[in-house]
Backbone bond lengths (Angstrom), bond angles and torsions (degrees), N, CA, C in turn:
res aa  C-N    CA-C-N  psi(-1)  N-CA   C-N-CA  omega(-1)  CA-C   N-CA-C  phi
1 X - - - 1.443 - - 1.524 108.89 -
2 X 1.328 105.13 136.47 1.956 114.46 -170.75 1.867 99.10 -59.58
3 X 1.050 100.52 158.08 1.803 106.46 174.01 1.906 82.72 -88.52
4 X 1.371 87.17 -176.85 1.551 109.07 -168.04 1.529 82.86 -138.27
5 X 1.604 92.02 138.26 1.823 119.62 -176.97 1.453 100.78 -96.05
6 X 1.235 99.94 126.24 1.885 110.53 -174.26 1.355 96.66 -122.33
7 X 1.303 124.67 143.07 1.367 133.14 -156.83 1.834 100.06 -142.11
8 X 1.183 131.53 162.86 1.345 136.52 167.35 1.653 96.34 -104.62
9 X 1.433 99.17 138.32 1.966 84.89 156.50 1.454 100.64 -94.22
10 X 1.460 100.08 -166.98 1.471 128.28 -162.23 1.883 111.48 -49.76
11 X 1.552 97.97 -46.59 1.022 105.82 -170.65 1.578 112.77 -92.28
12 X 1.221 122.61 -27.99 1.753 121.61 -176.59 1.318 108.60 -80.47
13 X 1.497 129.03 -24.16 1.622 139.45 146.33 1.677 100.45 -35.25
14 X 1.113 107.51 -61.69 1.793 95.60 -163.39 1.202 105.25 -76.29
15 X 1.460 116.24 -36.45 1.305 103.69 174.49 1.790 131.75 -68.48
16 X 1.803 96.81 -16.65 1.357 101.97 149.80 0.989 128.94 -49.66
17 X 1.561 139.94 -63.80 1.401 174.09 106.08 1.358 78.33 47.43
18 X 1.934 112.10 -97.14 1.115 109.50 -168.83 1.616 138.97 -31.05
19 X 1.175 103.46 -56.74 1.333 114.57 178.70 1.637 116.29 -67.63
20 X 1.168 115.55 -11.84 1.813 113.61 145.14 1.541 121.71 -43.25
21 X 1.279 119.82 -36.24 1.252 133.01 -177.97 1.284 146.70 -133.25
22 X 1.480 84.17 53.88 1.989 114.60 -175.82 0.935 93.44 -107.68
23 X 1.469 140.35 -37.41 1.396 122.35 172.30 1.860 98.80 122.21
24 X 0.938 133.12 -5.33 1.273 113.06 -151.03 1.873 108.97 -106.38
25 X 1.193 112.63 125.19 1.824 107.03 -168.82 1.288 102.95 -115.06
26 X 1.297 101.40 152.99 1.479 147.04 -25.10 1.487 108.37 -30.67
27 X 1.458 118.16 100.14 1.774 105.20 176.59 1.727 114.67 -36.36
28 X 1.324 115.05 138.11 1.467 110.84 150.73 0.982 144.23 -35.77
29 X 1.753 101.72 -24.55 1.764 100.87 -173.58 1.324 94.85 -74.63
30 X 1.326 136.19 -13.14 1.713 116.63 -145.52 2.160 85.33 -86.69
31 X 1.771 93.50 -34.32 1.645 83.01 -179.74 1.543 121.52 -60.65
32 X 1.867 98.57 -18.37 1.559 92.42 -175.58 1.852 105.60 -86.48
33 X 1.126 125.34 -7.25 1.075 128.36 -150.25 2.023 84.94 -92.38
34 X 1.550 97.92 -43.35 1.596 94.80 172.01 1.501 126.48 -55.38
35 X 1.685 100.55 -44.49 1.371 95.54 -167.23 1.709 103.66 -73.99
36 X 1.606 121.37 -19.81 1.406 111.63 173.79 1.788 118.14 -49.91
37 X 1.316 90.79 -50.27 1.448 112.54 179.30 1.607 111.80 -47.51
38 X 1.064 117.52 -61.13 1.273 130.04 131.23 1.857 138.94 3.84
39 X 1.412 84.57 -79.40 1.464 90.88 158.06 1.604 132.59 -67.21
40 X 1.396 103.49 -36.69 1.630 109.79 174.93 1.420 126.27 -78.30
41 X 1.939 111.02 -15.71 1.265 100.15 145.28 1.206 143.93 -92.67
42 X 1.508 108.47 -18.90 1.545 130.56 -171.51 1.503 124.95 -80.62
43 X 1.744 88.59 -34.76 1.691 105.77 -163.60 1.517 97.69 102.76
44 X 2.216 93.09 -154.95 1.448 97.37 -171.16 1.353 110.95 -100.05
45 X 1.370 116.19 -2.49 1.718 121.24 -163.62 1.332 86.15 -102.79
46 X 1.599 116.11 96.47 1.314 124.35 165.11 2.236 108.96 -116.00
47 X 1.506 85.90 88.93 1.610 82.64 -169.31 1.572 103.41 -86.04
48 X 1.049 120.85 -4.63 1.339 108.93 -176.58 1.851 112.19 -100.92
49 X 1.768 91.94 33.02 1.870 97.92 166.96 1.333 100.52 -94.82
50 X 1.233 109.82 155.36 1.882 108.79 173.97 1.803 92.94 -64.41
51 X 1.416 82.97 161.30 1.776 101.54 -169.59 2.081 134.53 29.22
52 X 1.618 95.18 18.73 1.653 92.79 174.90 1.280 129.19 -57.74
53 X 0.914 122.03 123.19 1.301 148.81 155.72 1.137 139.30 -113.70
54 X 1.078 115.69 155.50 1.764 139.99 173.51 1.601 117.38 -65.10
55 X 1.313 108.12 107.59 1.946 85.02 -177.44 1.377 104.04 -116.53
56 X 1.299 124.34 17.23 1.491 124.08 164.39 1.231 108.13 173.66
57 X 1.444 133.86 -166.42 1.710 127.14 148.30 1.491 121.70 -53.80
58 X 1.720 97.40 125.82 1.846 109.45 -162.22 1.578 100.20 48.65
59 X 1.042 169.99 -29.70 1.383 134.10 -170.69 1.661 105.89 -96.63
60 X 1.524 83.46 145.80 1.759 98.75 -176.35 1.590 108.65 -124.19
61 X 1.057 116.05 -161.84 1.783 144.02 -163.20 1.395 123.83 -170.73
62 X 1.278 108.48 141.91 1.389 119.98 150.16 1.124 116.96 -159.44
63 X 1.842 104.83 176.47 1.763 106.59 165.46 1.986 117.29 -77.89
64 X 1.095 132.63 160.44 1.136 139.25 174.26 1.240 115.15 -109.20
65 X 1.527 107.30 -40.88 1.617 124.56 175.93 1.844 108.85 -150.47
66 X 1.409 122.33 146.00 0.802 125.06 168.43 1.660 115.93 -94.44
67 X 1.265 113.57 159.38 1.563 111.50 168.09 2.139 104.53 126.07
68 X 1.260 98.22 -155.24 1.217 85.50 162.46 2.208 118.14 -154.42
69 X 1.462 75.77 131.32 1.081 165.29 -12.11 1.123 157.99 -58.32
70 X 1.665 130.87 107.98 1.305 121.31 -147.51 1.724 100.64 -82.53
71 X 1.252 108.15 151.30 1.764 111.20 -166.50 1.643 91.97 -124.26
72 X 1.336 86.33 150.56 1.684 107.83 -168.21 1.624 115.24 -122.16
73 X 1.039 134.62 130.23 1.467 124.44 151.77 1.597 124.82 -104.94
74 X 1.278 121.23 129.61 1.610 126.16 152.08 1.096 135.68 -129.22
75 X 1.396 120.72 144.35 1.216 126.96 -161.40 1.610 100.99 -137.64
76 X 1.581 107.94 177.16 1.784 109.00 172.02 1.351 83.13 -150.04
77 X 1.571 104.82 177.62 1.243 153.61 -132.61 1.730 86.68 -131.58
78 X 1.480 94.79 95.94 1.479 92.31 165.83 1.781 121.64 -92.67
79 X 1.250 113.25 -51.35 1.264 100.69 172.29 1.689 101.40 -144.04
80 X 1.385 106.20 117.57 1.602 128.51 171.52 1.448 119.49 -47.30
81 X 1.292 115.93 -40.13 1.777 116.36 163.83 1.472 114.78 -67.29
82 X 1.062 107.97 -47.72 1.774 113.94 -179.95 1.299 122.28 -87.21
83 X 1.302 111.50 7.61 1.464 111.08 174.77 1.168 115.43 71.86
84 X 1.726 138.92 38.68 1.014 103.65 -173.75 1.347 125.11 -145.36
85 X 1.001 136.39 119.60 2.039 151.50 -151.54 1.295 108.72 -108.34
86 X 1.451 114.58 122.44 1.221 135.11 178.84 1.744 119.65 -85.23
87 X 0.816 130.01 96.20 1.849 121.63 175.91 1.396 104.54 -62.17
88 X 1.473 126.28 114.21 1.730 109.44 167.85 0.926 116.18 -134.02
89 X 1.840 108.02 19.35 1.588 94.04 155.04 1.977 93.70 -155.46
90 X 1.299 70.90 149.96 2.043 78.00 172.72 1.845 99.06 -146.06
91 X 1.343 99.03 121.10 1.397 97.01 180.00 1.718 108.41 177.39
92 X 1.423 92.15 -163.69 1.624 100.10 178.05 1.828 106.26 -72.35
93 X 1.225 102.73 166.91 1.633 114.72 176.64 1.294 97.97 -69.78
94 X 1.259 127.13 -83.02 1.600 158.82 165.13 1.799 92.13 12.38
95 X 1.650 117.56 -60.05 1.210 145.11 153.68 1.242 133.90 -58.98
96 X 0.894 135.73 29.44 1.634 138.99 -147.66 1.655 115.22 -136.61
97 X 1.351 120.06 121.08 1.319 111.92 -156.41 1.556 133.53 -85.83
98 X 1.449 84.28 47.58 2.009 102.31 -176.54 1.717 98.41 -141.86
C-alpha cells in the first residue's frame, strides 16, 4: 500500500520553525516529526494519538505533549486518491484552531 504525502502549509512550517527554539527537551518537533512519520504510513485516522479526534470532514487532532503547555497538532485530508494530508497547525492548545 502507497505511503501518503504529508506536507506543512505555509503557516504550521513557521510555526514548526518556532517551536525548534523554545528550548524545551525532548523538543516537540521530534513528537511532530513522529506523528508525520506516522501520518505517511498510517494515513489520517491515527487513533492511537492521545486525544485524536475528528474536527470536521478529513480534518483531525491530537495531543503531542501533555502538561502545560499542552501542544496540539491538526491537519486535513486534502485529496483521498492522491494521498494527500496537510499539517496546518502545530502548536499550543490554548492556540489551536477549533
Amino acid at each position: 500500500m502507497p505511503n501518503w504525502d504529508v506536507d506543512f502549509s505555509t503557516k504550521a512550517g513557521k510555526q514548526y520553525n518556532a517551536l525548534r527554539t523554545n528550548g524545551s527537551r525532548p523538543s516537540i518537533n521530534d513528537a511532530i516529526d513522529l506523528l508525520v512519520l506516522d501520518l505517511r504510513k498510517n494515513g489520517p485516522k491515527l487513533s492511537h494519538w492521545s486525544h485524536f479526534g475528528p474536527l470536521g470532514k478529513d480534518h483531525f487532532h491530537c495531543h503531542l505533549r501533555k502538561g502545560k503547555p499542552t501542544y496540539v497538532a491538526c491537519w486535513r485530508v486534502l485529496n483521498k486518491k492522491t494521498k494527500q494530508i496537510e499539517v496546518y497547525y502545530v502548536g499550543t492548545h490554548e492556540g489551536a484552531p477549533y
